[in-house]
C-alpha positions as CSV (number, residue, x, y, z in Angstrom):
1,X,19.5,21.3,323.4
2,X,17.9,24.4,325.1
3,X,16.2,26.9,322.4
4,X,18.4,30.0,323.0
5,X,21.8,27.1,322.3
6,X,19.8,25.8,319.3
7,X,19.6,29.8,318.2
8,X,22.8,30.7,318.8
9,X,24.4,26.9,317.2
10,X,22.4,28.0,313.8
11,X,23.9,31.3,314.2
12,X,27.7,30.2,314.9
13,X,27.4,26.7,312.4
14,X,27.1,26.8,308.5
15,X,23.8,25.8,307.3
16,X,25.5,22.6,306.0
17,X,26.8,20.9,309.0
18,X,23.2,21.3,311.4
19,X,20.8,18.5,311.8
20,X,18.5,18.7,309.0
21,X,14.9,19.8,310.7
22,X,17.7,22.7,311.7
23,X,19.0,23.4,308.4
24,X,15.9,23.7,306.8
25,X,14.3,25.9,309.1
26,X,17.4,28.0,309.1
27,X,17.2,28.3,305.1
28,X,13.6,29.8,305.4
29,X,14.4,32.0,308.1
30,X,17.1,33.5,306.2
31,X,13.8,34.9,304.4
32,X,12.2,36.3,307.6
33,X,10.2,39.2,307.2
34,X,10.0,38.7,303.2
35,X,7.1,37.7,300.7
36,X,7.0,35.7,298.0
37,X,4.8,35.2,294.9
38,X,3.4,31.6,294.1
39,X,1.9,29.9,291.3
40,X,0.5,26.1,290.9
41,X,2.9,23.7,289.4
42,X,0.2,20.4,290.3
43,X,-3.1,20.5,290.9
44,X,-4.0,16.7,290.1
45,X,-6.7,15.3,289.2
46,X,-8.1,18.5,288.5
47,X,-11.3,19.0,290.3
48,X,-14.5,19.4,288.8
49,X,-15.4,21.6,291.1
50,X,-13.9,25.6,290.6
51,X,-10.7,25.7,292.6
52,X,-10.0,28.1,295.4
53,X,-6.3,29.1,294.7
54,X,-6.7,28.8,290.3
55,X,-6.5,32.2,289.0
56,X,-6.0,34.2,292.1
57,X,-3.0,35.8,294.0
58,X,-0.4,33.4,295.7
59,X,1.6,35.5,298.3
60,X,3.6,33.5,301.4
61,X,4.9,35.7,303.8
62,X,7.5,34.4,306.4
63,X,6.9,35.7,309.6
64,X,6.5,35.2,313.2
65,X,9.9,34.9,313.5
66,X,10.7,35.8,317.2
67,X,12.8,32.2,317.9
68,X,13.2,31.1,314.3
69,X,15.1,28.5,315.4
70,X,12.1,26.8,317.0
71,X,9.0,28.2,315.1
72,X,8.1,30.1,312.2
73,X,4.5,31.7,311.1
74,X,3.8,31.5,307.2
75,X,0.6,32.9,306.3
76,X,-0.5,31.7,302.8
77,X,-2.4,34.4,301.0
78,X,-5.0,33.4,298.3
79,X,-6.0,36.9,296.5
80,X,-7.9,38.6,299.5
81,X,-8.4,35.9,301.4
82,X,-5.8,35.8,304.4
83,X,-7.4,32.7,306.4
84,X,-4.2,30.5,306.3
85,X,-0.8,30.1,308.1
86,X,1.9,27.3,308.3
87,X,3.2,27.0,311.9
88,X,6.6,25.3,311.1
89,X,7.8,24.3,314.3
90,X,11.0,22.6,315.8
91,X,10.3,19.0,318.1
92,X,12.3,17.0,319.8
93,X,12.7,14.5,316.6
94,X,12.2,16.7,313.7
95,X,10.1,19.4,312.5
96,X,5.9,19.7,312.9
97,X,4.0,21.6,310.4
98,X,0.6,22.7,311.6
99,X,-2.0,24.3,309.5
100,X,-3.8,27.7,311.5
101,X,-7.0,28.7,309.6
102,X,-9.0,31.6,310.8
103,X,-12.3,32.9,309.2
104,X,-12.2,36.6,308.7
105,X,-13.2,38.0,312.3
106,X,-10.3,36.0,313.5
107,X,-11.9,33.4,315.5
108,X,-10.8,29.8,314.7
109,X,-12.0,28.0,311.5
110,X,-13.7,24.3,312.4
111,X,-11.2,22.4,310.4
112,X,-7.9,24.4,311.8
113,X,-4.5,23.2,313.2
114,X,-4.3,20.1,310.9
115,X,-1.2,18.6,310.4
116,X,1.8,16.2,311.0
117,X,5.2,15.5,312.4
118,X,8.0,14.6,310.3
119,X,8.7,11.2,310.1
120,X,11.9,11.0,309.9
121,X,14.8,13.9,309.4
122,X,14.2,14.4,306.4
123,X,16.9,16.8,304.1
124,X,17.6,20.0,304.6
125,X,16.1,20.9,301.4
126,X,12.9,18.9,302.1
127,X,10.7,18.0,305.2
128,X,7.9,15.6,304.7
129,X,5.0,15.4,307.2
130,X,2.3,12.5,306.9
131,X,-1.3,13.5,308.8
132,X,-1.3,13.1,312.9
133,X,-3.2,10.9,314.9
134,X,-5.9,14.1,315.9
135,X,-6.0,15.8,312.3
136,X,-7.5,12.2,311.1
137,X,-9.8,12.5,313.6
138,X,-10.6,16.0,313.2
139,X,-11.2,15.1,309.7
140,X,-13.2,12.1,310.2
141,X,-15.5,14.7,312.0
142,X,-15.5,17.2,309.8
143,X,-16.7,14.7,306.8
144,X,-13.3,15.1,305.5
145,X,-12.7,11.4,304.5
146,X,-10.7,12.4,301.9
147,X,-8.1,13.9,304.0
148,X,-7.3,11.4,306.3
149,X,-4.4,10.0,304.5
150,X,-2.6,13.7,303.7
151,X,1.2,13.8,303.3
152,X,2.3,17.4,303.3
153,X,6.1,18.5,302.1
154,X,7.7,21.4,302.0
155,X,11.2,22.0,300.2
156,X,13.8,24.9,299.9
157,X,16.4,26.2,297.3
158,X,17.7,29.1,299.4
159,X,17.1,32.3,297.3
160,X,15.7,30.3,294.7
161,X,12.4,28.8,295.8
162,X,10.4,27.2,298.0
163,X,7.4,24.5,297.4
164,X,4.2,23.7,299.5
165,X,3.0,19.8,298.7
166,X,0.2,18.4,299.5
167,X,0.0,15.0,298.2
168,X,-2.4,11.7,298.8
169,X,-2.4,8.0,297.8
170,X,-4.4,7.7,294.9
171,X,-2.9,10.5,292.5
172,X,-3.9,13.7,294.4
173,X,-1.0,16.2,294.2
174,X,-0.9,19.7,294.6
175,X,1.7,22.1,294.8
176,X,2.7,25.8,295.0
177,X,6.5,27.4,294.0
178,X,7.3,30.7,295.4
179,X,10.0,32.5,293.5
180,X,12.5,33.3,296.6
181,X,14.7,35.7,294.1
182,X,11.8,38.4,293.5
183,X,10.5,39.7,296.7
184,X,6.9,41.1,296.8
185,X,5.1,44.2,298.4
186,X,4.8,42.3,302.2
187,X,0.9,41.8,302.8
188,X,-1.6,42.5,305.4
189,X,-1.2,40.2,308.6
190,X,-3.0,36.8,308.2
191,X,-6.9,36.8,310.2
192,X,-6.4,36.9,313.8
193,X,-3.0,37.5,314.3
């Protein structure tokens, strides 16, 4: 289906009756233009190491929503640091979720663009999306063993809130809930954009 029928079918059909890649990118574009406080639900095992995200700021912001039923740009805020932005977009067999980091001056991060396709349809609530072929080997040059067997979700509760997974074989599971019913201040755009 062309993009501008695919935009104009979410418009005219309930939420309910679209394929699910569809639905669920229809359910977080209802919250185009919004942000959204986060906090950790999993961080497991916990690292040794300090974290990144523990005890900072976690601010998603859906944006980039010029064809929302084909793509979407959520940066992912981590106190000041605005490196980060899930590009959520539509394929011919589901839904691909690709990972955009930037370093400050807005020129690409080394490890950027990392991600997977769905492999399956997943639900409407939840979209699950196992590592690709060249974010393996990205990682694999990067000296990012760890990462080559990533499984990324994503779920939605419309107005209620919406999870970011990150989950490996092994026991590794993190995950962030925004609270979709509290709106936040909108933040600064996301490093290069």
């Amino acid at each position: 289906m062309p993009d501008a029928a695919v935009a104009r079918a979410a418009d005219a059909t309930p939420v309910d009756r679209l394929a699910p890649p569809d639905a669920f990118l229809a359910r977080l574009a209802r919250h185009c233009g919004q942000a959204f406080a986060g906090r950790i639900v999993a961080n497991e095992p916990a690292s040794p190491e300090p974290d990144d995200f523990e005890g900072k700021s976690l601010v998603m912001h859906v944006r980039g929503c010029d064809d929302p039923a084909r793509e979407l740009q959520i940066p992912f805020h981590v106190g000041e640091d605005r490196s980060r932005t899930w590009l959520l977009t539509r394929t011919d067999t589901g839904l691909r979720l690709k990972h955009d980091h930037r370093h400050e001056d807005g020129s690409d991060d080394a490890v950027t663009l990392y991600g997977g396709d769905t492999a399956g349809a997943g639900t409407a609530q939840r979209q699950e999306f196992p590592v690709d072929a060249e974010s393996i080997a990205m990682f694999e040059r990067e000296g990012l063993g760890a990462s080559v067997t990533n499984t990324w979700a994503m779920e939605i509760e419309p107005e209620r809130r919406f999870l970011y997974e990150l989950a490996r074989p092994g026991g590794r599971l993190f995950q962030v809930e925004f609270d979709l019913t509290t709106p936040v201040e909108t933040p600064p755009a996301p490093w290069g954009h």
